[in-house]
C-alpha positions as CSV (number, residue, x, y, z in Angstrom):
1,X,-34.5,15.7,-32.9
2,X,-34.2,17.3,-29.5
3,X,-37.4,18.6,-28.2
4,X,-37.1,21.6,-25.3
5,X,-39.7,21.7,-22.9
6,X,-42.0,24.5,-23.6
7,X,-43.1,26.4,-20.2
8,X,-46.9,27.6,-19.7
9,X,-47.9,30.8,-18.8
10,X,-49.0,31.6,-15.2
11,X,-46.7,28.8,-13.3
12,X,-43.7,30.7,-12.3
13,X,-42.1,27.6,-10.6
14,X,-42.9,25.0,-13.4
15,X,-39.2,24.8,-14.6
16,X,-38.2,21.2,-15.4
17,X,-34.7,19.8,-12.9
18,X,-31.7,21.4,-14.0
19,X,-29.4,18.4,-14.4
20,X,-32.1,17.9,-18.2
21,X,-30.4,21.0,-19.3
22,X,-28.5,20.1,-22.9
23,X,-24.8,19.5,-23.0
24,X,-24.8,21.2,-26.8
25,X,-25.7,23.9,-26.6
26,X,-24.6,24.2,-22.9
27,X,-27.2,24.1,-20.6
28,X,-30.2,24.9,-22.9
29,X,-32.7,23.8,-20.4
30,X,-36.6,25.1,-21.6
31,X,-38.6,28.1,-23.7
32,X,-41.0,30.0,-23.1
33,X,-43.0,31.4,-20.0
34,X,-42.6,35.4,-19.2
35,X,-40.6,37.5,-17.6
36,X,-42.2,37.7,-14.0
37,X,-40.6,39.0,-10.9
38,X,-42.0,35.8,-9.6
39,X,-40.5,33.4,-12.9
40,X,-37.4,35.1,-12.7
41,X,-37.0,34.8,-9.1
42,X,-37.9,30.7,-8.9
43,X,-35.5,30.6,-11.9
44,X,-32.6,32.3,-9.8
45,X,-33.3,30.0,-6.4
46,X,-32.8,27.0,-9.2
47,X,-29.5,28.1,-10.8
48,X,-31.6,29.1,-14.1
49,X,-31.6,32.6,-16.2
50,X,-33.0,34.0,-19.1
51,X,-31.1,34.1,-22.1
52,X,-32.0,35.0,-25.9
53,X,-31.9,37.7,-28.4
54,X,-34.7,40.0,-30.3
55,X,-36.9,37.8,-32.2
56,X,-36.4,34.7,-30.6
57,X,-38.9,32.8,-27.6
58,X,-37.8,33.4,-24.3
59,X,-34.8,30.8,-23.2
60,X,-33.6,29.6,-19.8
61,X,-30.3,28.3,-19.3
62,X,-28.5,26.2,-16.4
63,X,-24.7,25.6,-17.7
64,X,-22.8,23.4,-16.7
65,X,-19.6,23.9,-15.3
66,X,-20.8,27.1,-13.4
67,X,-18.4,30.0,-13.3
68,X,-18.5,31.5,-9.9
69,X,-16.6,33.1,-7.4
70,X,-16.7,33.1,-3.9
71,X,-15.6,37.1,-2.3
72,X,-13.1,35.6,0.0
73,X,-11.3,34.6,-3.0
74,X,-11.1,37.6,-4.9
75,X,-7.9,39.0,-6.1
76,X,-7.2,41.9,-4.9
77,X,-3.9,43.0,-7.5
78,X,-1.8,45.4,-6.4
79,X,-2.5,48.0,-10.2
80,X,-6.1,47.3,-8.9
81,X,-5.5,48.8,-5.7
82,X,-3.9,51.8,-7.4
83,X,-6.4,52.5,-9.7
84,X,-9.6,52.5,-6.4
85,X,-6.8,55.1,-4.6
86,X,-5.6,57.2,-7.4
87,X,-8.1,57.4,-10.6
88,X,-10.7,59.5,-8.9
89,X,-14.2,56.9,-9.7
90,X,-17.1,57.9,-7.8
91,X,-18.7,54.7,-6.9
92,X,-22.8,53.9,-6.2
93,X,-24.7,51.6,-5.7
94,X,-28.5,51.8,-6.8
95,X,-27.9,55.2,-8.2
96,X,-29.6,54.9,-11.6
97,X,-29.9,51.1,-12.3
98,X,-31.4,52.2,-16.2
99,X,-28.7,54.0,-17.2
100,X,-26.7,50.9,-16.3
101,X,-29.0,48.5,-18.1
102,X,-28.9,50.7,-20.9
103,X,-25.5,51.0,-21.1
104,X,-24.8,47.0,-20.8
105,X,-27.3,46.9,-23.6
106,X,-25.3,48.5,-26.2
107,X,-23.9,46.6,-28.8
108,X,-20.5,45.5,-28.5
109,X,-17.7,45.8,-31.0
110,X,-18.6,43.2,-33.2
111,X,-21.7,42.5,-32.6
112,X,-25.1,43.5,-34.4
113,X,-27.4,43.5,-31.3
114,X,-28.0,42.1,-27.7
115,X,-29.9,40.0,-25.4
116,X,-31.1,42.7,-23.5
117,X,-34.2,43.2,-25.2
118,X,-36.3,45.9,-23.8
119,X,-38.1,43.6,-22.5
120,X,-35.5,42.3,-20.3
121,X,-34.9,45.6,-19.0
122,X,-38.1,46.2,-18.3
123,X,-38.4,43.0,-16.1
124,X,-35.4,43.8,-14.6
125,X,-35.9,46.9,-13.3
126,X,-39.2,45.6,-11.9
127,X,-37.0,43.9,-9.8
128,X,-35.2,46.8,-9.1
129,X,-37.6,48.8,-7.5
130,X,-38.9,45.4,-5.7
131,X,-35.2,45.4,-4.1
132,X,-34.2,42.3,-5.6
133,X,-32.2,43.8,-8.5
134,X,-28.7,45.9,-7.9
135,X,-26.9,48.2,-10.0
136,X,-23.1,49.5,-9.0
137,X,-22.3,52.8,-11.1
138,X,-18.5,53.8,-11.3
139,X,-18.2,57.9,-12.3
140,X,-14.8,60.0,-13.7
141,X,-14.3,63.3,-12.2
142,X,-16.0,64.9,-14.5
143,X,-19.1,63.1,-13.1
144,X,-20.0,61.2,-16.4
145,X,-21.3,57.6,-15.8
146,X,-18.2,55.6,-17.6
147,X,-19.0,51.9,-16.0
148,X,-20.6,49.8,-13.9
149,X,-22.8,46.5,-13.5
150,X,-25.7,45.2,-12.4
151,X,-27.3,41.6,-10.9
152,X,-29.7,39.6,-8.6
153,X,-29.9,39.2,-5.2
154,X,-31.6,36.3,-3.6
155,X,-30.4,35.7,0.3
156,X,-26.3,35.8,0.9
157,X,-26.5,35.2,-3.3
158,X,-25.4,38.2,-5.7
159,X,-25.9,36.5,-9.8
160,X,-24.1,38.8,-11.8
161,X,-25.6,39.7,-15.5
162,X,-23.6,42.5,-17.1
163,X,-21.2,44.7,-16.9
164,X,-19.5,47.5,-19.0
165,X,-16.3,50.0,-19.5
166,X,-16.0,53.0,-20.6
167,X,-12.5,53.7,-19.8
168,X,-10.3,51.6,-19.0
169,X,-10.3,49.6,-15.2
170,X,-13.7,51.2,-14.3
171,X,-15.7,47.8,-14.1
172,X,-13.0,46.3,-12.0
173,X,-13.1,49.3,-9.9
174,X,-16.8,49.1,-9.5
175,X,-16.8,45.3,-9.3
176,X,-13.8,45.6,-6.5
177,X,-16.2,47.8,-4.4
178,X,-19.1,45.5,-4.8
179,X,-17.0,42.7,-3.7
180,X,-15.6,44.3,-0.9
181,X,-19.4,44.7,0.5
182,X,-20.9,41.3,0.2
183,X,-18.5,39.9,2.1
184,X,-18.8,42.5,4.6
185,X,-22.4,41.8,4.5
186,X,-21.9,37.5,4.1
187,X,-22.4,36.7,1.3
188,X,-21.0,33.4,0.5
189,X,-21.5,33.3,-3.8
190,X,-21.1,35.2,-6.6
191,X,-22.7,34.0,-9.7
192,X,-20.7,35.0,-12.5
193,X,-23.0,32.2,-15.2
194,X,-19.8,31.7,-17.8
195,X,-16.4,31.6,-17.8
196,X,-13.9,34.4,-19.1
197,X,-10.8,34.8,-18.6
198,X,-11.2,38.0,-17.2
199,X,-13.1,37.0,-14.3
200,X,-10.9,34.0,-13.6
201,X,-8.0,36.7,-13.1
202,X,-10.0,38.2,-10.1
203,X,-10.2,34.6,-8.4
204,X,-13.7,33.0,-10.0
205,X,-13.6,29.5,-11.3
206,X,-16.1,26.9,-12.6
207,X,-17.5,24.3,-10.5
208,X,-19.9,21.5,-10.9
209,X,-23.5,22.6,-11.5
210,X,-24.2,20.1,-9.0
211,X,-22.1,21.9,-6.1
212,X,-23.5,25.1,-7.3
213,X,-27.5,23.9,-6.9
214,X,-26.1,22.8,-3.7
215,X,-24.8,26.2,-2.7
216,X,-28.3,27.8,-4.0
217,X,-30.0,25.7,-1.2
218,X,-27.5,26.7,1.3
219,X,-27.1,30.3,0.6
220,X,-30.5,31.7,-1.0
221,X,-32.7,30.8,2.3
222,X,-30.4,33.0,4.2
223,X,-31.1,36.9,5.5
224,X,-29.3,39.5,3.6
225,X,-29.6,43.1,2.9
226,X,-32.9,44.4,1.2
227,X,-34.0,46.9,0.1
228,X,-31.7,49.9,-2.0
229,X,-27.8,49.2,-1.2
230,X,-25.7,51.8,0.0
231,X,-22.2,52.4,-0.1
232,X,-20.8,52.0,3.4
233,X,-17.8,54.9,3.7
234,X,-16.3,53.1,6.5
235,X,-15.2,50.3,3.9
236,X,-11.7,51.6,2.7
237,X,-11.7,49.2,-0.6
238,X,-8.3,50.0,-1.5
239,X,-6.8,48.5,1.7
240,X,-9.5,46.1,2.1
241,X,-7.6,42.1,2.3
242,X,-10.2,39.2,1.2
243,X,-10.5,37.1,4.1
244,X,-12.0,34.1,5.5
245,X,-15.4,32.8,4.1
246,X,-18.4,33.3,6.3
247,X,-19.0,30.6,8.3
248,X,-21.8,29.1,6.9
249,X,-19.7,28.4,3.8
């Protein structure tokens, strides 16, 4: 039987190497500990996040292969670029980070519940108003929030948690926008934790968890924006042509 490491209370950086993770399930790495801005910040500097539903201890995950993208990569699709000119989405950032949480909280179709306990939410907007935590919000023209996502920064690193639709292309619109930024701003990773096939259609793909530690100690120690984000209205995101990676990368 396969013991996991059971974290203790009141050391944030205690988290055991990543590469003990389990293959099965994938990248089951430890339980326990809380939900600290300072836990959950070591966890994100170590390629680690939270993980678990109602009812169950808290769990920290590594997987490995790592889906991730990097924004010079993304594909831009032409229908894409049609729906940022012509559906009419408002797009924010930092506008009303609960209402996203919330809404990436509901259940799905299908599903009974989710692992965004209110307690998660309530860590995570901690981090919110600390700066650390990001929300994108994507509006109709009838001003009714109908996507959007939300995710961690630590230095040129955005980790991506969740993300939901309404109607149909408004993630992609919202996710487009946020793309568009951090590369403006140099970021050099996108964490995007497990592979779908929707996200492999905008450009991410899985690499080694080794390679992505590796990225972690390149990319997290580096100055980025604090603070709220803004939307910068120079940044025309329907013409806007991924480019080259920054050149730290």
């Amino acid at each position: 039987m396969i013991e996991i490491p059971w974290l203790p209370p009141g050391r944030p950086q205690a988290f055991p190497p990543v590469d003990q993770a389990l293959d099965e399930p994938n990248g089951l790495l430890a339980m326990g500990g809380d939900l600290s801005q300072a836990r959950l910040l070591a966890a994100y500097r170590r390629g680690i996040f939270p993980w678990y539903e109602e009812g169950q201890p808290i769990l920290w995950w590594s997987p490995d292969p790592r889906m991730v993208l990097f924004p010079h990569e993304f594909r831009m699709h032409r229908s894409l670029r049609k729906v940022l000119r012509n559906r009419g989405f408002d797009i924010r950032f930092d506008g009303n980070f609960q209402a996203v949480i919330e809404a990436c909280a509901d259940p799905r179709p299908g599903q009974d519940g989710t692992w965004i306990t209110e307690d998660m939410q309530h860590a995570y907007h901690r981090l919110h108003m600390a700066g650390h935590a990001h929300s994108v919000e994507v509006y109709d023209e009838q001003h009714r929030l109908v996507g959007g996502l939300y995710g961690v920064a630590i230095g040129r690193v955005f980790f991506g948690e969740s993300m939901f639709s309404r109607v149909r292309d408004a993630s992609k619109a919202g996710f487009a926008t946020l793309v568009c930024h951090l590369q403006h701003w140099g970021f050099g990773l996108i964490d995007c934790q497990m592979e779908t096939a929707h996200l492999a259609s905008l450009g991410a793909r899985s690499i080694p968890r080794s390679e992505f530690v590796r990225l972690l100690d390149r990319y997290c120690v580096e100055d980025a924006p604090t603070g709220h984000w803004h939307i910068d209205p120079k940044l025309a995101v329907d013409l806007w042509q991924p480019g080259a990676a920054p050149s730290s990368h």
